[in-house]
C-alpha positions as CSV (number, residue, x, y, z in Angstrom):
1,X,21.6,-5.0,-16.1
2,X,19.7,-6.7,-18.8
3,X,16.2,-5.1,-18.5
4,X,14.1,-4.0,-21.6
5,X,12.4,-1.0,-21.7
6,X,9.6,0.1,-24.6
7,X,9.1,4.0,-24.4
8,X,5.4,4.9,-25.9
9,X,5.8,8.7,-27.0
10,X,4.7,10.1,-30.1
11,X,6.7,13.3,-28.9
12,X,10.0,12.9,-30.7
13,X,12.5,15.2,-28.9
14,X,10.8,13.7,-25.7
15,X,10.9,10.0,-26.9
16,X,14.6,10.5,-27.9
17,X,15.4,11.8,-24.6
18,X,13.9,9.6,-22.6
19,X,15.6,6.2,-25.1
20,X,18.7,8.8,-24.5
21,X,18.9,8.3,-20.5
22,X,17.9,5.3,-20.7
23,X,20.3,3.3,-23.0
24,X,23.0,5.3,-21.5
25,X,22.1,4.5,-18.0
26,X,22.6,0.8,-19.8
27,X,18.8,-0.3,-20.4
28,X,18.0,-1.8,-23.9
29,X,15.3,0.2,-24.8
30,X,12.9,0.2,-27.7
31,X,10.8,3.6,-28.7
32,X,7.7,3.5,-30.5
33,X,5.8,6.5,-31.7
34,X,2.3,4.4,-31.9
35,X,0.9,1.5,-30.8
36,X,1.0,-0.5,-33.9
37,X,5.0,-0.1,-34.2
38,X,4.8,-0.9,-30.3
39,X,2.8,-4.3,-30.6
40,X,5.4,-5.3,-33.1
41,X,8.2,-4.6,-30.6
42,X,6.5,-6.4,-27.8
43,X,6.2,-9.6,-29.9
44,X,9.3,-9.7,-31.0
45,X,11.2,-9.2,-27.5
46,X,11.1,-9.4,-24.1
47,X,10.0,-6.1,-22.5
48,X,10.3,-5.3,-18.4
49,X,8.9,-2.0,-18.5
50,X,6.9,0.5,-20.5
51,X,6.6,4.2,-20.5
52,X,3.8,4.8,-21.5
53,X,2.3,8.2,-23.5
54,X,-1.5,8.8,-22.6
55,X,-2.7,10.9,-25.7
56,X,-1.0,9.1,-28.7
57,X,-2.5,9.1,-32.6
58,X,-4.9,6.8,-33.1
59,X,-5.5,4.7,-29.6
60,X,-4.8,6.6,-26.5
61,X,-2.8,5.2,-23.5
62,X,-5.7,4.1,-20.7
63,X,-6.9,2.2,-24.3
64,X,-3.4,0.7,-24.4
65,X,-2.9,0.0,-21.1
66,X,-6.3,-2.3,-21.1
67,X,-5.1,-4.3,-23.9
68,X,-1.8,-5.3,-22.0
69,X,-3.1,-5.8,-18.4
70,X,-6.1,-8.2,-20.7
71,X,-3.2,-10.2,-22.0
72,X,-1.7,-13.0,-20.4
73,X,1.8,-12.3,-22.0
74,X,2.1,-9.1,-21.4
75,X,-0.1,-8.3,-18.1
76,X,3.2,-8.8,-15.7
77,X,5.1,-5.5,-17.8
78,X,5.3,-3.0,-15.1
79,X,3.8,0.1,-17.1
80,X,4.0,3.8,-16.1
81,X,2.0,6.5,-17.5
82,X,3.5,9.8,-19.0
83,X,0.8,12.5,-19.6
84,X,0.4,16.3,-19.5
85,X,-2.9,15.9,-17.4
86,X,-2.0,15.8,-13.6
87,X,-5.2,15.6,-12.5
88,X,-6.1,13.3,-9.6
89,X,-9.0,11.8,-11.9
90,X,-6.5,11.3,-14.2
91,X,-4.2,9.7,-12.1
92,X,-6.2,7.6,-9.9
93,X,-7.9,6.2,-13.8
94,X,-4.2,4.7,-14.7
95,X,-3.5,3.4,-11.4
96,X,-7.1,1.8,-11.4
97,X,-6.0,0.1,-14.8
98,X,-2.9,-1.3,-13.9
99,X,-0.3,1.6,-14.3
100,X,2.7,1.0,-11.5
101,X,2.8,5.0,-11.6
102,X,2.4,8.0,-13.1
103,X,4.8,11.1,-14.5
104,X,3.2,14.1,-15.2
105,X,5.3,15.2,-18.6
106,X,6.1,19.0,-17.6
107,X,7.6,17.3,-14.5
108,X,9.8,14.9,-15.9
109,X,13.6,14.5,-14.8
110,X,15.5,11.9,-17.2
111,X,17.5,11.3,-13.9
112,X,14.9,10.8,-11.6
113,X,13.2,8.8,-14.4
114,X,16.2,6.5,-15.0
115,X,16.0,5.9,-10.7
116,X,12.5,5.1,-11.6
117,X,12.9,2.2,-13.6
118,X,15.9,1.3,-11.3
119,X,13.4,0.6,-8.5
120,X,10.7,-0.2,-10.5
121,X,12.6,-3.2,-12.4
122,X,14.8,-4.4,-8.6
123,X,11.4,-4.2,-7.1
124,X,9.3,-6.1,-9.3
125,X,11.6,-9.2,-10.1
């Protein structure tokens, strides 16, 4: 496949599943528990998509997700938001900031998020 995908989870067992499903459903993926170990991965390599964790130490996610839509070398990553809020507020905040969608965590399916990125990364290129 060839598609690069940056999970941003401070969660460990949920950061290692996700990378988990993800390598095995043979995306190269990077994981990063906080941004600053994330901005490192994303200039060093070429990154399709990002999973991105809203509350994370330090910087949370919509914070995040500004800085990359801002940037001309990173605005064209497709992003998607992972978050324990499911609020519509919530929701309709990422998706008014560039998010290409949003998983609410208690909801999450490592298959269904594997078909995700499938038709996020086929879509998008």
């Amino acid at each position: 496949m060839g598609y690069s995908l940056l999970i941003i989870e401070d969660d460990k067992l949920l950061g290692k599943a996700i990378q988990n499903a993800l390598t095995e459903a043979s995306f190269k993926t990077f994981w990063s528990k906080e941004w600053t170990e994330a901005e490192e991965v994303l200039k060093n390599n070429h990154i399709d998509l990002i999973f991105l964790d809203i509350m994370l130490p330090g910087i949370d996610g919509y914070e995040i997700l500004k800085t990359l839509k801002a940037d001309p070398k990173y605005q064209q990553i497709t992003v998607v938001m992972l978050s324990n809020f499911g609020q519509m507020n919530e929701i309709d905040r990422a998706m008014s900031l560039g998010a290409s969608d949003y998983i609410v965590k208690a909801n999450i399916d490592l298959e269904d998020l594997v078909e995700l990125a499938n038709k996020k990364l086929t879509f998008n290129k």
